[in-house]
Residue, then its C-alpha position, 0 to 999 in steps of 0.5 A: x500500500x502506498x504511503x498516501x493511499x494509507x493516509x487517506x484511509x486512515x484519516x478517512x478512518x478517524x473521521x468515521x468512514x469505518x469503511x475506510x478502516x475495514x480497508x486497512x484492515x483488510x490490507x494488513x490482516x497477513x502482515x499482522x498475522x505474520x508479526x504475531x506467528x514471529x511472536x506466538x509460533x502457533x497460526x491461531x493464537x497469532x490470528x486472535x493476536x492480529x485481530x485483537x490488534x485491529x479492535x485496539x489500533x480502532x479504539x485507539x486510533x486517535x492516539x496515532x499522531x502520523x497517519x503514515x505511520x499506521x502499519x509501523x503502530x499497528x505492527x507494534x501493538x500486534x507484537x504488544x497483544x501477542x507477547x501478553x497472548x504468550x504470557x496469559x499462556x503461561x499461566x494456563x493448565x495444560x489439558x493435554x497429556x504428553x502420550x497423546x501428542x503426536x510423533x512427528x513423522x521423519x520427513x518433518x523432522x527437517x521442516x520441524x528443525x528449521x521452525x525450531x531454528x527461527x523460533x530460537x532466534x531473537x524476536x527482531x531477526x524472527x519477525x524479519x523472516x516471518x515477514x519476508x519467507x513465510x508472508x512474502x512481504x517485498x523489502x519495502x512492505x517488511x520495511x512499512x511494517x516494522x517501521x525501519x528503512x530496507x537498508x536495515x531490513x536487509x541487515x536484518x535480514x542478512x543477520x538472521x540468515x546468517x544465524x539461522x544457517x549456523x545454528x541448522x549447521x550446529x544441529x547437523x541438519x545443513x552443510x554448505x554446498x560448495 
């Protein structure tokens, strides 16, 4: 979305047009999804988290000094609503037994590998590659959500390739091919 096609929306949106704020919504739901599964690991909780951010990022929406800034704001309060999602989580009974989850088969073993990888990484570089591998968001879309340049998306970037690859290469799971 462009800077100012956002702008319009969103001052559309604080004039009423909840029309206009269905539009914004409807435009960033995957990125805001995407910003609570780096945060979360689990695709339902990050959809109530990216939701729960919409409904906040509406009754707040006043509080949104820069209309240009709005996926910058509202990629933060998602992050903000998942990391209190996780910590509502860790009070909670567990209500499954552990004999009745089940074995992951061999040929998931790498995927689950590479998903252990990137939830080990820090919350930053974890984002960055939700965002850019699992959502598809280009340089500029990843750079508009978190509120960054795309030069430090690309260092960004750069960092939790490079992390990601040590760590798979520690676990013996990924060899250099040279």
């Amino acid at each position: 979305m462009t800077g100012e096609l956002q702008k319009e929306l969103v001052k559309a949106a604080l004039g009423g047009d909840i029309e206009s704020f269905g539009e914004l919504c409807k435009r960033y739901y995957s990125s805001m999804v995407a910003v609570a599964y780096s945060v979360v690991a689990d695709h339902q909780l990050a959809e109530d988290a990216a939701q729960e951010a919409f409904a906040k990022a509406l009754v707040n929406l006043r509080k949104l000094k820069k209309p240009g800034r709005f996926a910058s704001w509202l990629g933060q309060i998602c992050r903000n609503t998942a990391v209190d999602m996780i910590r509502a989580k860790a009070h909670e009974v567990p209500t499954q037994d552990i004999a009745e989850l089940p074995e992951i088969a061999a040929e998931e073993i790498d995927t689950e590998a590479v998903r252990q990888a990137i939830a080990e990484l820090p919350r930053a570089e974890r984002e960055i590659i939700v965002l850019r591998y699992y959502n598809r968001l280009s340089y500029e879309q990843t750079a508009d959500v978190i509120g960054i340049s795309k030069a430090a998306v690309n260092g960004r970037l750069t960092r939790a390739k490079r992390r990601l690859a040590e760590s798979l290469r520690s676990k013996g799971i990924w060899e250099d091919r040279q």
